[in-house]
C-alpha positions as CSV (number, residue, x, y, z in Angstrom):
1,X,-16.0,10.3,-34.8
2,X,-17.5,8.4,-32.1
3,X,-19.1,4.7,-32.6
4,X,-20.4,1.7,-31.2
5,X,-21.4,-0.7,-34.1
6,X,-21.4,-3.9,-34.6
7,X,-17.1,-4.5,-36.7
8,X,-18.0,-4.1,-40.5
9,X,-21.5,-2.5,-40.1
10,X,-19.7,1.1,-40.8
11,X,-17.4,-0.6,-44.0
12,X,-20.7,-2.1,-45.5
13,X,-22.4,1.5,-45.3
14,X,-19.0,3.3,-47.1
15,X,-18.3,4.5,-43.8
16,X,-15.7,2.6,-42.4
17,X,-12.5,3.8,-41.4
18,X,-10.6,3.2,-44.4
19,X,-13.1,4.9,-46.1
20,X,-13.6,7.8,-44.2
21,X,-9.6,8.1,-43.8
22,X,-9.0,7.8,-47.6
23,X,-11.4,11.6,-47.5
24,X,-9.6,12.7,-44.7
25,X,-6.2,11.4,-43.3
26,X,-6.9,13.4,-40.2
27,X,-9.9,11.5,-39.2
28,X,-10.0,10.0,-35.5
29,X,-12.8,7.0,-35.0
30,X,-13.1,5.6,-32.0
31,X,-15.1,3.2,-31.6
32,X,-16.3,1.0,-28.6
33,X,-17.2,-2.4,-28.8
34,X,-17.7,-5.5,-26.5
35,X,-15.0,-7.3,-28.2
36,X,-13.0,-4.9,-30.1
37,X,-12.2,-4.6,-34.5
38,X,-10.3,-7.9,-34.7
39,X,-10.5,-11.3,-32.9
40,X,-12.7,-14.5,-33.2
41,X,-15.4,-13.0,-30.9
42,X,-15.2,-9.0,-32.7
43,X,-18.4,-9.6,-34.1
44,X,-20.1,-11.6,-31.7
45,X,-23.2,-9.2,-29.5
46,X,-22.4,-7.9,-25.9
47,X,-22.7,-5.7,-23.4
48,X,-22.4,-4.4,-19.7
49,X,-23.4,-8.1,-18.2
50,X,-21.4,-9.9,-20.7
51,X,-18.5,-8.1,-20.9
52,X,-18.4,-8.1,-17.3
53,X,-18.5,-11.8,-17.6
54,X,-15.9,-12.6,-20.1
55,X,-13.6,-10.2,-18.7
56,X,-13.7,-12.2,-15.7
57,X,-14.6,-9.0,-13.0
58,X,-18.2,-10.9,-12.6
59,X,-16.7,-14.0,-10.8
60,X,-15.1,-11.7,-8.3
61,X,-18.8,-9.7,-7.3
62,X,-21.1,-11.1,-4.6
63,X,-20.4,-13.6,-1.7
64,X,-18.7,-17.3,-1.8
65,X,-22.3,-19.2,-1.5
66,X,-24.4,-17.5,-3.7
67,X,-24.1,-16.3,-7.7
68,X,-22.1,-14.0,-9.1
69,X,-24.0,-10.5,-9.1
70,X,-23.2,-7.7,-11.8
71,X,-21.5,-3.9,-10.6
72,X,-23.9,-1.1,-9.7
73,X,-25.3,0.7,-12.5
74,X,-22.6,-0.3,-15.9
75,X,-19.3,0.4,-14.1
76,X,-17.5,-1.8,-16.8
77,X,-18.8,0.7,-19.7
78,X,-18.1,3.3,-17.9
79,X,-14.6,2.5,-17.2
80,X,-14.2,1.7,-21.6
81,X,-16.1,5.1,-21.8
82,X,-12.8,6.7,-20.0
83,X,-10.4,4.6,-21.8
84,X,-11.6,5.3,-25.2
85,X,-11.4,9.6,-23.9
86,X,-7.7,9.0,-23.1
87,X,-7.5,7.3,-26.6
88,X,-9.0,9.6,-28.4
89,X,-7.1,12.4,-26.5
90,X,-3.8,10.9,-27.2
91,X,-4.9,10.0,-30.9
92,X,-5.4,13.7,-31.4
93,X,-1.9,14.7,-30.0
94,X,-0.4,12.4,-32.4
95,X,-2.3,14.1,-35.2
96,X,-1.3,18.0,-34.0
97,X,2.2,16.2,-34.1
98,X,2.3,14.3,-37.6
99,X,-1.4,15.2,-39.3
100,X,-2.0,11.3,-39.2
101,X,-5.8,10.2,-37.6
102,X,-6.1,7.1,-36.8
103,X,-8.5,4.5,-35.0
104,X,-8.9,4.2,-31.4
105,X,-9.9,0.4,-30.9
106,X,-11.5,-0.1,-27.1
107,X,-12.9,-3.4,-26.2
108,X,-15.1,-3.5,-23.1
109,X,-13.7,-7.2,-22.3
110,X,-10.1,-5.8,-22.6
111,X,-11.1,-2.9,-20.0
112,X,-12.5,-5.4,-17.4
113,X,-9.6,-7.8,-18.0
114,X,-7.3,-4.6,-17.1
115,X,-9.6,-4.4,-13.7
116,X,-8.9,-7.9,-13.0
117,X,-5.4,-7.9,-12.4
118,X,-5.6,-9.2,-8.8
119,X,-7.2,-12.3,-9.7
120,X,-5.4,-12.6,-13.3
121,X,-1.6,-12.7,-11.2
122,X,-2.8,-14.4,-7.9
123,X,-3.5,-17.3,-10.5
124,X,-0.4,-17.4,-12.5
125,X,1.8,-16.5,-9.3
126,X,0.2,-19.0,-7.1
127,X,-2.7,-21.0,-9.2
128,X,-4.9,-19.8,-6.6
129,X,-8.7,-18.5,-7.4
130,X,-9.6,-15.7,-5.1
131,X,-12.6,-16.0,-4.3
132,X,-16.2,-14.2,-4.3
133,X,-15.6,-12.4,-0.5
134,X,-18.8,-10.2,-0.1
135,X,-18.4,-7.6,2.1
136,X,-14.9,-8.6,2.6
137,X,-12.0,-8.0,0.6
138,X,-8.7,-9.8,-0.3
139,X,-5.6,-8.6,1.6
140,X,-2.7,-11.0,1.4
141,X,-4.2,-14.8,2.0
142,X,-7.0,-13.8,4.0
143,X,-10.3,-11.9,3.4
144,X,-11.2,-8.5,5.7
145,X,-14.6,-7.3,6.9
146,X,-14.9,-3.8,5.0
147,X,-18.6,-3.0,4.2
148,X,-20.9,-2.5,7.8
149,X,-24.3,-1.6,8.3
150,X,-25.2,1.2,10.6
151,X,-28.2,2.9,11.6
152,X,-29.6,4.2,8.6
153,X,-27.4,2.9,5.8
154,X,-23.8,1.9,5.2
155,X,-20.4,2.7,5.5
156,X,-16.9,1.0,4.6
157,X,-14.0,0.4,7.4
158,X,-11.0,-2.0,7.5
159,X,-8.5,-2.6,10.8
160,X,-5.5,-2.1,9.0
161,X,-2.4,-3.6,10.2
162,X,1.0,-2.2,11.4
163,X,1.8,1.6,11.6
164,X,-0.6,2.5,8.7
165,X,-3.7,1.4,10.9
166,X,-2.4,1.9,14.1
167,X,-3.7,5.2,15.0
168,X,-7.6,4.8,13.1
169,X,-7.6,1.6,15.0
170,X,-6.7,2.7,18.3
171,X,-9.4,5.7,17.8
172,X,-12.2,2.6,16.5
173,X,-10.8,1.2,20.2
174,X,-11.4,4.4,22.5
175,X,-14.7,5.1,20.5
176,X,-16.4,1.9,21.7
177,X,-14.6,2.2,25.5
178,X,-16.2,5.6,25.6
179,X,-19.5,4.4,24.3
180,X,-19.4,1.7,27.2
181,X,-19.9,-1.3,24.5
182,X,-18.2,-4.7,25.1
183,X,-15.1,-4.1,23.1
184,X,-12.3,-7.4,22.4
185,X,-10.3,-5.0,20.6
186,X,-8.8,-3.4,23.9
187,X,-6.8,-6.9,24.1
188,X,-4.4,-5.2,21.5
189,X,-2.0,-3.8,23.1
190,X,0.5,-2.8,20.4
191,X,-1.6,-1.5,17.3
192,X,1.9,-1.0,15.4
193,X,2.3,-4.7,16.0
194,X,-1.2,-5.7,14.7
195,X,-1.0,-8.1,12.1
196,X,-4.3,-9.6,10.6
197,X,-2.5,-12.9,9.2
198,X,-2.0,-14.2,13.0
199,X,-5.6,-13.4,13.9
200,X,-7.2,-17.0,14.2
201,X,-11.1,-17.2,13.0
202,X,-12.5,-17.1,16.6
203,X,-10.7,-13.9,17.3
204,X,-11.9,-12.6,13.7
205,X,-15.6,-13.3,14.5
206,X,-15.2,-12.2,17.9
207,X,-14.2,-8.5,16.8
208,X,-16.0,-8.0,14.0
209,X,-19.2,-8.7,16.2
210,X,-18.7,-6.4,18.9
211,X,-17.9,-3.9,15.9
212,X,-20.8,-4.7,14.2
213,X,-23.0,-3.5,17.4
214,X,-21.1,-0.4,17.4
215,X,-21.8,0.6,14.1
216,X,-25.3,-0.7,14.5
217,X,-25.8,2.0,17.1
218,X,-24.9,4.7,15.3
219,X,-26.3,7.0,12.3
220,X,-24.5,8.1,9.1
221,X,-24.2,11.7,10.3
222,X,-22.9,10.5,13.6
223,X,-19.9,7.7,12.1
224,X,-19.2,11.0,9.7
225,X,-19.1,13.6,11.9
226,X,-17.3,12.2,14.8
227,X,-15.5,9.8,13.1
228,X,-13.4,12.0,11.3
229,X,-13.2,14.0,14.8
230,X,-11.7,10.7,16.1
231,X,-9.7,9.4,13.1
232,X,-11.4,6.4,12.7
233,X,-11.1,5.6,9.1
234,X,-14.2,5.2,7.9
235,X,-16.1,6.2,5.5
236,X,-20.1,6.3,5.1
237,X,-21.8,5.0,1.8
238,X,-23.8,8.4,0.6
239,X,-27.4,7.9,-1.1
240,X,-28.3,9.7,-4.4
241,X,-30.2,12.4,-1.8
242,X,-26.9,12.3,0.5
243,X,-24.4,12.9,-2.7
244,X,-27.3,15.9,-3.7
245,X,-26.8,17.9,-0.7
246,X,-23.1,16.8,0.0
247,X,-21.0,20.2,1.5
248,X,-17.9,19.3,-0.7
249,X,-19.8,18.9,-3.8
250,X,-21.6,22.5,-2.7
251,X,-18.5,23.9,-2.1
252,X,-16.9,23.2,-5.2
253,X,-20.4,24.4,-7.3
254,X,-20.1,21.0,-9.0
255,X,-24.1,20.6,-9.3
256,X,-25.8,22.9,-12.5
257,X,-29.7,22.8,-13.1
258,X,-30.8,22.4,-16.4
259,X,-34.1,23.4,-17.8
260,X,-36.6,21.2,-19.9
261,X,-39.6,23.6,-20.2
262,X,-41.0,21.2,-23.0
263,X,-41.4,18.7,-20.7
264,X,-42.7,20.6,-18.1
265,X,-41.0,19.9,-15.4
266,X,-38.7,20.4,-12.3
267,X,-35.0,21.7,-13.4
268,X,-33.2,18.7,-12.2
269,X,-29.3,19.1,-11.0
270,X,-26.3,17.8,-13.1
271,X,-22.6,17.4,-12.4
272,X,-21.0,20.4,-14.1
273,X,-18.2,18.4,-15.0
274,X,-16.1,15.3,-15.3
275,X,-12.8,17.3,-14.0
276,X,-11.9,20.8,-12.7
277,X,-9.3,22.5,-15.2
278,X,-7.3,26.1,-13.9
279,X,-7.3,26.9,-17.4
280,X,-9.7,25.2,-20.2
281,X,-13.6,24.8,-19.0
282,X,-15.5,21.5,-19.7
283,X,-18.9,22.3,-18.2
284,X,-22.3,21.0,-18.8
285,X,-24.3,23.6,-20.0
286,X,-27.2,22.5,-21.9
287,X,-29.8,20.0,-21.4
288,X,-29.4,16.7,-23.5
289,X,-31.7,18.1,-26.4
290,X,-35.8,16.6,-27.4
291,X,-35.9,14.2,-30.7
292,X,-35.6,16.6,-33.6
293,X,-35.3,19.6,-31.0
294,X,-32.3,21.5,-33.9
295,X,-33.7,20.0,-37.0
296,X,-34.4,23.8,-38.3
297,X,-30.5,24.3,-37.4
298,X,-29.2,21.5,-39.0
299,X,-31.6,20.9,-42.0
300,X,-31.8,24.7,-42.8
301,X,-29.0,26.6,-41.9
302,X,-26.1,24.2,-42.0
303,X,-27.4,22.1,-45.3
304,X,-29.7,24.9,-46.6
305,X,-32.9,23.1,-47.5
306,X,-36.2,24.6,-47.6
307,X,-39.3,24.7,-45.6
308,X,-40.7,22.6,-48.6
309,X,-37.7,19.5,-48.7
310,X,-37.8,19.5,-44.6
311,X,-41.9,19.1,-44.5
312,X,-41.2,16.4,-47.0
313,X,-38.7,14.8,-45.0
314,X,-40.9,14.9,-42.2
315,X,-44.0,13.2,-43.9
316,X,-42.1,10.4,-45.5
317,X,-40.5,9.6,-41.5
318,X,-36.9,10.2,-42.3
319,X,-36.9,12.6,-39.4
């Protein structure tokens, strides 16, 4: 059993999981709240912002001079979402092992603190607050330019340092040589050697300028395309039309079209699934059904009422 109400809403309905566990000892509930079961704030409201808030994953979003900015879409949701699977999943092995349910407790604040951990230790460690970067992220004591514009969109790229970076950077190097662009990077002489600590702030915004042309002047296609030729180490941010008609995704027959013909409109396309198994399938295969689309299933055929007691439960609005 899957829910999301408010701590104590279910126990005041009978429904709890005391209750329900006293019927059936097998039971799993999981249930997925902002704040979890127990705790001075379980029964406070909440949701993506706030969780995202109090967890303290909001602080870290945007850049250092503005306010704090919330994920794309409800990325701190969707991460609880996945932990309460995994606890459900392992709930249910315990049960095949013993015959004991039990209930699966995921707070969405909990989850974000878990995402947090960079800033969480960074503090106790060194009572240092890392702050909001942008399009820059933390590495060691310093921030590093990841997120560039191009073209036509987007993409993310980091000179990394020592022998990991050595050979993307070096490619990122011959790249702008070969495009003819100014290019301060060809002062590196040992890319094994690069280390971005030493880097003063001049040299910093001296590079990432004359990258930041470079990128400018080229397309998504073209920064894909050639720059996995080259081994540059970067990676393009896709658009919802981009991720539609991605060769990987076709390749793998990840997308499925699924048909509303009561609504009267186009089959739109759906990931297939959340993982690829070799041995147990986990596809989508039906659209998300219409209000009261399997009332005649349910009502009828599982709990055997007539045509009489569902028209009456359809005039007095209980479905």
């Amino acid at each position: 059993m899957l829910e999301s109400f408010t701590p104590g809403y279910l126990d005041d309905l009978g429904l709890g999981y005391e209750a329900l566990s006293g019927v059936n000892p097998r039971i799993i509930m999981t249930s997925i709240t902002p704040f979890g079961q127990k705790g001075p704030y379980s029964r406070y409201k909440g949701g993506e912002l706030v969780a995202s808030a109090m967890s303290g994953v909001l602080l870290s979003n945007g850049y250092e001079d503005r306010a704090p900015v919330k994920e794309a879409l409800d990325a701190n949701y969707f991460h609880a979402n996945a932990a309460a699977a995994l606890g459900t999943i392992m709930a249910h092995y315990h049960r095949e092992a013993t015959g004991e349910g039990q209930q699966v407790d995921v707070s969405a604040q909990e989850v974000g603190a878990s995402r947090n951990t960079n800033n969480i230790i960074a503090y106790q460690f060194d009572r240092r607050f890392l702050k909001r970067s942008g399009d820059c992220q933390w590495l060691g004591l310093r921030p590093a330019r990841w997120i560039w514009r191009c073209k036509d969109g987007f993409l993310w790229h980091n000179l990394m340092g020592g022998k990991i970076g050595a050979p993307a950077n070096r490619a990122l190097s011959q790249w702008m040589d070969d495009d003819g662009m100014e290019n301060p990077l060809r002062e590196i002489r040992d890319w094994e050697k690069y280390d971005r600590s030493g880097v003063t702030a001049e040299q910093k915004a001296v590079r990432e300028k004359a990258m930041e042309r470079f990128f400018l002047a080229h397309t998504k296609k073209e920064l894909d395309r050639e720059g996995r030729k080259r081994g540059i180490n970067a990676s393009v941010a896709n658009s919802p039309a981009d991720v539609l008609e991605h060769p990987q995704l076709k390749a793998r027959d990840y997308w499925v079209e699924l048909n509303y013909p009561k609504l009267g409109t186009a089959a739109p396309r759906y990931g297939k699934r959340f993982f690829l198994s070799s041995k147990t399938e986990n596809y989508v295969r039906f659209a998300a059904p219409l209000i009261g689309e399997h009332n005649s299933e349910i009502y009828r055929e599982e709990l055997g009422l007539s045509d009489a007691e569902l028209a009456g439960l359809k005039e007095a609005k209980v479905i």
